[in-house]
N, C-alpha and C positions, 0 to 999 in steps of 0.2 A: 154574313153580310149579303144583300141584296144586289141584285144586277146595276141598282140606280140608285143606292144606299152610298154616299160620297162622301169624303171627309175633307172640310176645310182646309187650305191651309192658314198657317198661324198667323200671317201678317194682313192675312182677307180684310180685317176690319182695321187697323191701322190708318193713318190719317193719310190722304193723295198728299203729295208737295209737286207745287209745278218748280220745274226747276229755270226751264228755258219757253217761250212759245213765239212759233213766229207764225206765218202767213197762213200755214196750212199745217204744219204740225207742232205740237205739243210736247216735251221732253216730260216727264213726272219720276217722281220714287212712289213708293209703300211700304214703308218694312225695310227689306233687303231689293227687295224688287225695281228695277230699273226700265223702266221702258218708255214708249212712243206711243202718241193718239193725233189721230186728225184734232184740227181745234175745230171748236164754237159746231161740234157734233156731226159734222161733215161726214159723210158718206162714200160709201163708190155701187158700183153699179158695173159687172162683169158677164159678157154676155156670150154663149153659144152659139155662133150660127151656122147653120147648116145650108146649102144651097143642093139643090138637085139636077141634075142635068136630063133631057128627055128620056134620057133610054133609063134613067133612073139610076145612075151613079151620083153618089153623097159626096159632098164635100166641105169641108171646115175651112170658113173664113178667118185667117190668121191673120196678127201685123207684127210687126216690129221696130224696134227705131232704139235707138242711143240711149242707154242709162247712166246717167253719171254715175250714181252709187255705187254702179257694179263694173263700173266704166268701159265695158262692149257694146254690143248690141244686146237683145231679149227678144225671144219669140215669146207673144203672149198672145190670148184672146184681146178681143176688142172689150175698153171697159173705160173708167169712165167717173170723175166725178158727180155727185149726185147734190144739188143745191148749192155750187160752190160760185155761181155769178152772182153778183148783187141784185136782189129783187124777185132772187129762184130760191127764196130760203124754204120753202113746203113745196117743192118740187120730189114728186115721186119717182121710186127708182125705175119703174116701168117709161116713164116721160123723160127721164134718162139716158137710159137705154138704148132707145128710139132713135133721140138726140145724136150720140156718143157713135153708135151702128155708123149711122149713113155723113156724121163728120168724121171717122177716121178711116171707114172702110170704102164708102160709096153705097153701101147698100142701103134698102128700104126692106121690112117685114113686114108681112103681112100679120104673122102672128107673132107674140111677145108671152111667153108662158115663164112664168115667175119659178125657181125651182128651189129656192131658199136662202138664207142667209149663210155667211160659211164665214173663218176668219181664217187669213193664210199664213200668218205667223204669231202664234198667240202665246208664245214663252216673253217676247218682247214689242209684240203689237197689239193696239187694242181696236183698231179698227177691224171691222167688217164688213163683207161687202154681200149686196144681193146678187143671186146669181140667174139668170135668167135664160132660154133659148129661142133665139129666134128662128123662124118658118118662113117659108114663103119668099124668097129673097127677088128682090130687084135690083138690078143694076142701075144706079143714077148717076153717080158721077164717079170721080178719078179716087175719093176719097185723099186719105196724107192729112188729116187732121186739121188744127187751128193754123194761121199763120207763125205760131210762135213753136210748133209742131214737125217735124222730119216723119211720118209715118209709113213706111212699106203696107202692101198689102200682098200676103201669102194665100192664095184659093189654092187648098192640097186636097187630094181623095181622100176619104177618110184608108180604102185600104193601103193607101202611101204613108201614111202618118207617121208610122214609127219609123221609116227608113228617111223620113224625110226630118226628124228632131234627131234622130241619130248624124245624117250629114252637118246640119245645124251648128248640134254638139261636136263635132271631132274638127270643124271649122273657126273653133275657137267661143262661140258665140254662146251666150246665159238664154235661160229656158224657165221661162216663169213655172209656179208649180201649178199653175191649173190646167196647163196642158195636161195634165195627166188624170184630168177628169177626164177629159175625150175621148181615152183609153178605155173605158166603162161603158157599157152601153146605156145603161140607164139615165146618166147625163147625154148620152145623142142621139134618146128618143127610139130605143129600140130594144127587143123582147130578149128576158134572159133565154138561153136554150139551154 
C-alpha cells in the first residue's frame, strides 16, 4: 500500500440524516456515525498573531473568555465566524479574519497570510476552519469582542508560552487545541534549525 493509497470506510456513502439543526449547528448520523456541522455551510476563520516588540521580542496574541460546553474558561487564538451575519454570505475567510483580529483582540495587521485549512475535531465535527497569521500588529482599541462577548486578551512571549498554558492549565482553566500550533515554528513564521 501506498503512502496516500486510503481506504474507505463502510458507511462513506450511506445517506446524511439531519437529525436536530438550529441556528448555527447541525446534529446528523451516517451509518453508525454521529456527529455535528456548522449549518447552511458556515465557516470559521482562526488566526495567529504575532506582534513584536522594538528590540525584537515575539509575542502571541491570545484570548479567552467563558465556554459553556466546557463550562470554564479557554485560552484560544483569536478566530472567528466567517459569513455568519446576514448579507456576509461570500465573505472571505481573510475579510474575516481581519474583522474577528481587531473585534476581539484590538489589534490591526498589516499582513494576513492564509496558512490552510485544518479541522480540530474530526471523529465528530465536520466543520473546518482557515487558519491564518497575522503580521504587522497595531494597537487600536481595548478589543473584548461583540456586545454579547466577555473576551480577555492575553499578549504572552512566545518564549513564555509554555510556562504560561501550563499556569493556565493547573489553574483549572480549558486550552483549545490550536494552542499547540504555536508550539511549532513553522505555524509562527520561523526557520526549522
Amino acid at each position: 500500500m501506498s503512502e496516500f493509497e486510503l481506504i474507505r470506510d463502510p458507511d462513506a456513502d450511506k445517506p446524511e440524516e439531519v437529525m436536530w439543526q438550529g441556528r448555527f449547528i447541525t446534529a446528523k448520523t451516517r451509518g453508525r456515525w454521529e456527529y455535528v456541522g456548522r449549518a447552511w455551510g458556515i465557516r470559521a476563520a482562526a488566526i495567529i498573531a504575532i506582534d513584536e516588540d522594538p528590540d525584537g521580542t515575539r509575542h502571541v496574541i491570545l484570548v479567552s473568555q467563558y465556554r459553556v460546553p466546557l463550562g470554564r474558561f479557554c485560552l484560544e487564538i483569536p478566530a472567528g465566524l466567517v459569513g455568519d451575519d446576514e448579507g456576509s454570505e461570500g465573505e472571505l475567510a481573510v475579510d474575516a479574519a481581519i474583522r474577528e483580529l481587531e473585534e476581539e483582540t484590538g489589534y490591526r495587521a498589516e499582513r494576513m497570510e492564509v496558512l490552510g485549512e485544518f479541522y480540530s475535531s474530526p471523529g465528530m465535527v465536520s466543520e473546518s476552519f482557515t487558519l491564518l497569521r497575522a503580521t504587522g500588529l497595531t494597537k487600536v482599541s481595548e478589543g473584548g469582542g461583540t456586545d454579547s462577548e466577555n473576551i480577555n486578551v492575553h499578549r504572552v512571549a512566545l518564549r513564555e508560552l509554555g510556562g504560561f498554558v501550563a499556569r493556565w492549565r493547573k489553574a483549572g482553566h480549558g486550552v483549545d487545541v490550536r494552542i499547540a500550533m504555536l508550539m511549532t515554528p513553522e505555524y509562527l513564521g520561523e526557520e526549522l534549525k
